[in-house]
N, C-alpha and C positions, 0 to 999 in steps of 0.2 A: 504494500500500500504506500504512496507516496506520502509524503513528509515535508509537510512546510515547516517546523518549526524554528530551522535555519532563517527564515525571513524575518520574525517578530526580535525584534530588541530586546521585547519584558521578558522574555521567557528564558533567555541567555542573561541577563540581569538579576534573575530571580531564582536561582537554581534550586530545582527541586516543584519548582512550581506548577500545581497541576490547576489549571482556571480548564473552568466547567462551569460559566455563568454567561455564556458568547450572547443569550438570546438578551440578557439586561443591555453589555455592552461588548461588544467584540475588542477583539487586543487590532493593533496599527501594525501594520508590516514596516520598516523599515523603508520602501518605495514610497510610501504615505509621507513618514515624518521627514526624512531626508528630502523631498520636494517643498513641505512647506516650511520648512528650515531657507531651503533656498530662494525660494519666494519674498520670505520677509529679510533679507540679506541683499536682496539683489532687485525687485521688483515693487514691492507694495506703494501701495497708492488707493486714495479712494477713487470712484470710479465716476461716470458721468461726468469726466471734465476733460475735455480733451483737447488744452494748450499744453500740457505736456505729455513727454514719451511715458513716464509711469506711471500716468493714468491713463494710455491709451495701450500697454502692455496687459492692466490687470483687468480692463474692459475688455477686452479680446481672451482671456481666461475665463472668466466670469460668464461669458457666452457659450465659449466652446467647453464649458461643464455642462453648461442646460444644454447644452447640442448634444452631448454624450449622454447623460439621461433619459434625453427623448429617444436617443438610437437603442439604449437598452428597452426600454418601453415600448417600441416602436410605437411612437405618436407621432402624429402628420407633423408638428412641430416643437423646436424648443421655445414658442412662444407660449405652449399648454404646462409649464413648467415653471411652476412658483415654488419658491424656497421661506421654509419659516422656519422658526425657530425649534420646535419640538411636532409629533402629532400631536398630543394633547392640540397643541395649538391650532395645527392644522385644519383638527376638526372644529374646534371655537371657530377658525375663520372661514370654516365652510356654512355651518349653521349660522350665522350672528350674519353673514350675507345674503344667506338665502332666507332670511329674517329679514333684513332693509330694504330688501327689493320685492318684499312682501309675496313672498313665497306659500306661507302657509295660511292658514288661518284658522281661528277655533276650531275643535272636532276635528283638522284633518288628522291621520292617523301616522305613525312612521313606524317598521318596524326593523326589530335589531335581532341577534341571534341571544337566545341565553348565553352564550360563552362569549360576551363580549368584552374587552377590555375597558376598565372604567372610561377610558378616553371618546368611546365610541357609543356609552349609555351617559355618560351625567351631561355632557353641552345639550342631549336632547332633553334630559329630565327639567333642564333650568327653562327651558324652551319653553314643554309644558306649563310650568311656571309663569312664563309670558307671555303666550300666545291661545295657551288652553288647548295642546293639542295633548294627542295620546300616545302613549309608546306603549306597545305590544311585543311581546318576543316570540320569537319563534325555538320549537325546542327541537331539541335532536332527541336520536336514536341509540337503542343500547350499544352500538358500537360507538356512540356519540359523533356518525356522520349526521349530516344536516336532516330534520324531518323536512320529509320535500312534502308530506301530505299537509302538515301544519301549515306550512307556507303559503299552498292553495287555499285551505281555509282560511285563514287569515286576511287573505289578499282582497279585498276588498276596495269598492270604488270611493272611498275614504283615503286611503292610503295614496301620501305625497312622496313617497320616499323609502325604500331599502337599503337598507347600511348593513352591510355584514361583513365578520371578518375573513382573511384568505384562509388563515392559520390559525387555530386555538390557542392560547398562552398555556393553557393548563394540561389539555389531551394530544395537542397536536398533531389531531388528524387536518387534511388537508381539504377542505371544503370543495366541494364541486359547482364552483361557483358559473360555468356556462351553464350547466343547466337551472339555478338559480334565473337565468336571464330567459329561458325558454319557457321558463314558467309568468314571469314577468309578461312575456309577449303573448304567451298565450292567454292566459287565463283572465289578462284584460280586457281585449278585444274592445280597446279603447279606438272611439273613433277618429279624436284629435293627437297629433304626436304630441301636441300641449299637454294633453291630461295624461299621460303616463308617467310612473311615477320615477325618480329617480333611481339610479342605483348605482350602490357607492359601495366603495370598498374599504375595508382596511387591510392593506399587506404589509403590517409593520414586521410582522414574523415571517411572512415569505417569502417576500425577497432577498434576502440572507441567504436562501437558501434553493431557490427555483427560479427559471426563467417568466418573467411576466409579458405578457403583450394584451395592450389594453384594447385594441381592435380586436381581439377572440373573445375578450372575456366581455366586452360591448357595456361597458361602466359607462358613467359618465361624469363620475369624479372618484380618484384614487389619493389614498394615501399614504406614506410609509416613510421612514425612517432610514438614519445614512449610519449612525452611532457605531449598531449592530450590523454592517457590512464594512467595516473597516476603515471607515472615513473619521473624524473628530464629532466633537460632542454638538448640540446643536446646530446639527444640519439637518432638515427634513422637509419633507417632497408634497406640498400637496398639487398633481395632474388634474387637469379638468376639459373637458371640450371646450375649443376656441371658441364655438359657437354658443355655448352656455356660459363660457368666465366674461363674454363684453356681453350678456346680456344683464351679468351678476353686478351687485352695487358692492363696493369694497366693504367690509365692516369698520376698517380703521383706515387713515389716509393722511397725509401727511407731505415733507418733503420726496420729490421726485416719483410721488404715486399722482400727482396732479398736476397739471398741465399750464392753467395758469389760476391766480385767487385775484376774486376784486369784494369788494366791501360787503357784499351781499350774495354773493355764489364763487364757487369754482369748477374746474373740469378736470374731469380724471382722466389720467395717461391713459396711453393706449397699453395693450399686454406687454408683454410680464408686470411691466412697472405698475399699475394701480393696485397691487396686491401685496406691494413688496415698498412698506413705508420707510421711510428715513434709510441710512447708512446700512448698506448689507456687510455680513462677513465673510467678508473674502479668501480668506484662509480656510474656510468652512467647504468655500466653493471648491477651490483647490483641491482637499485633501478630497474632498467626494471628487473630482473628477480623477484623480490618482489612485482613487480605492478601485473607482470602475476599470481603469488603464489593467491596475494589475491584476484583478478578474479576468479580463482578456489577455495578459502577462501566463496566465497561468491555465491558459484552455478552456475558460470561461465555466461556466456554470456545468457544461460537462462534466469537470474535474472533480466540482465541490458535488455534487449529487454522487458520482462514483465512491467518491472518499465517505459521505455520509451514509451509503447505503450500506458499505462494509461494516461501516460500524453500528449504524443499527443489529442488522442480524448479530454482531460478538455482544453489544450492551444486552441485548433482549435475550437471549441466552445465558449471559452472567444475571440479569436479574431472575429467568425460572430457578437457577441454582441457592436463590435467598428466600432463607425461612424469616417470618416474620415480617417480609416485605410486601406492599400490595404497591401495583405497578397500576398507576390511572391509562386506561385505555392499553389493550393489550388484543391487536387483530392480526397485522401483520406491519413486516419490516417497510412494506412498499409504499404507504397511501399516508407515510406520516412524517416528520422532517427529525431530525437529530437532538429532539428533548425529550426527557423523560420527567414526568412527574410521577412521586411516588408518597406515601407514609411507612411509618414505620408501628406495630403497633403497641400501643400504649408508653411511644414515647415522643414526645415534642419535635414539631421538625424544627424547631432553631434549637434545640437543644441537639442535634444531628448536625447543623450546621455548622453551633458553636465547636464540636467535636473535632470533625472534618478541617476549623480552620488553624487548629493547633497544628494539623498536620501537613499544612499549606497548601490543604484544598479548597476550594471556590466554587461554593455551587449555592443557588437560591433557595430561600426558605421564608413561608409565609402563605399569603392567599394572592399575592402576584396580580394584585387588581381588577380579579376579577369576584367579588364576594359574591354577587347574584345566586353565580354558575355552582361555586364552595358548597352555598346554601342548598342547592338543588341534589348536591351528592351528599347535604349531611355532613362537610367536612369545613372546619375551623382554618384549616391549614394542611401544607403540601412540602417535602421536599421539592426540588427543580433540577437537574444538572441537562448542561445545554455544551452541546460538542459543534467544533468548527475545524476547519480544514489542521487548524494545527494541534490538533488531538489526535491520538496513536491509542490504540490497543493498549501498550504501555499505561498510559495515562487510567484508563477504562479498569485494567488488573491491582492500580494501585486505588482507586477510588475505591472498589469492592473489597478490599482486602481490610482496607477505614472503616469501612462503613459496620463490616461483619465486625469489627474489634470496639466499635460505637456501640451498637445491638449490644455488645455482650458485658461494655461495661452498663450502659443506661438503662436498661430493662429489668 
């Protein structure tokens, strides 16, 4: 099995160090940090000003990152590519616009999956709050793929809006999200393309780990995160149709989101810019467009699916081998990405965690933000461990070997 661990910094810094928490925040390969090393040494500059050459260098970076996103995406363009500061945020800027440009209105209905990420249940709950709409969830199935019957029922001529996520944080199965959109088309049989309802994604857990293309999966707003692919902290993605972001009113606006101000109105920039307020960060942009380079550096998402299938089948294997463990979602190696969530019984999973960190391992522990979901299985709390390209077997025999000698003192 191949072996990036040669690439990351920390991991030669940190010896001994086993991180198994990729899906919070993934480790920087060295092509990352050493590019924006050299950027802010040799380049930086704010952007939109173009009397001098380093603002006219980090304006031509700053573009050809959103050009490189969109090509990973494949969307018609990098002008469907706005950059904020977190999803959380993301999705605040999707709702709280599609709020000013009076999108919704009392009663309408939106629904979400029960395994949603807080980020993708509370901007609508606050919604309800001020609008009087409703949120409904949709539930899954004992293997906890999506109920696609719930869906149909649910789906009603109420409903403005589907938000679901790609990836579970908690089961990590992989949602079948085109046929989510077959059922959208069909079961509408809406006569205006005006009244049909949105559908929005969250892929903050899958693209880390799978190829996306927004023309298959027929979204019409996406969003997801750069942290957890390799890039620096505070970079994230929210996509949208060109056609729906100018019709969209910005929620927040400010410098260089607007075009011109006079006493009593102003006009907002054309795309990207009216989404994207005051001073961007440019090193943000940077190291994501270097995260994606060395993605393709490295065979692209072929590579990372290879590497993670391997290790699914040895993880799910080593956990049949543990007594006392119950393994959340347990079908097959194939339809689920490189996290495991597990309990242990009748001991704390930060009491697991705290164990593990003695032994300078890195894995998640808690309910990972999604309580709803916790709730529906009856469970307070979850281990987490979450593998990425520069995890080895090795890694995988030393976690298990903690974990068994955890069990045996905590129990």
């Amino acid at each position: 099995m191949l072996n990036f661990k040669k690439d990351f910094p920390i991991l030669k810094n940190n010896p001994g160090l086993i991180y198994m928490d990729s899906t919070a925040s993934s480790q920087k390969p060295s092509y990352v940090i050493d590019a924006m090393k050299i950027y802010l040494e040799n380049d930086y500059s704010n952007i939109h000003r173009w009397s001098y050459s380093l603002a006219e260098r980090s304006e031509h970076m700053y573009v050809d990152s959103k050009k490189k996103v969109a090509e990973f995406l494949w969307a018609h363009s990098w002008k469907e590519v706005i950059y904020t500061f977190n999803s959380t945020y993301a999705s605040n800027l999707l709702v709280w616009s599609l709020k000013r440009s009076w999108y919704f209105k009392a009663w309408d209905k939106v629904l979400v999956s029960i395994v949603e990420h807080h980020a993708n249940v509370v901007p609508w709950l606050i919604l309800a709050e001020e609008v009087w709409i409703e949120l409904d969830y949709i539930g899954v199935k004992d293997d906890y793929s999506l109920d696609f019957d719930d869906l149909e029922r649910k789906l009603d001529d109420r409903v403005k809006a589907v938000s679901i996520t790609h990836v579970s944080n908690v089961t990590w199965e992989i949602f079948d999200l085109e046929k989510v959109w077959e059922i959208i088309e069909e079961r509408g049989k809406w006569k205006e393309e005006s009244k049909k309802p949105l559908f929005i994604i969250d892929a903050s857990q899958s693209f880390p780990h799978i190829k996306l293309d927004v023309q298959k999966l027929k979204c019409d707003f996406l969003f997801f995160t750069w942290h957890k692919v390799m890039a620096d902290s505070w970079i994230w993605v929210l996509w949208g149709r060109e056609d729906l972001l100018k019709e969209l009113k910005p929620a927040f606006s400010w410098w260089w989101a607007i075009s011109w101000v006079k006493k009593t109105c102003f006009l907002e920039a054309p795309l990207p810019d009216r989404f994207e307020p005051g001073t961007p960060n440019l090193t943000w942009a940077l190291s994501l467009l270097k995260a994606l380079e060395y993605i393709e550096n490295i065979w692209g998402y072929k590579t990372i699916e290879e590497i993670e299938l391997e290790l699914n089948k040895y993880t799910l294997q080593k956990f049949s081998e543990m007594s006392w463990v119950k393994l959340i979602w347990w079908v097959n190696h194939e339809s689920r990405v490189s996290v495991f969530s597990f309990i242990v019984d009748w001991v704390h999973s930060l009491d697991i965690a705290d164990y593990l960190a003695e032994k300078n391992i890195c894995i998640r522990a808690w309910q990972h933000c999604a309580e709803p979901f916790l709730w529906e299985l009856w469970l307070n709390h979850t281990c987490r461990i979450s593998l990425y390209i520069y995890n080895t077997k090795e890694d995988i025999d030393i976690f298990f070997d903690a974990l068994q000698e955890a069990i045996n003192v905590l129990k």
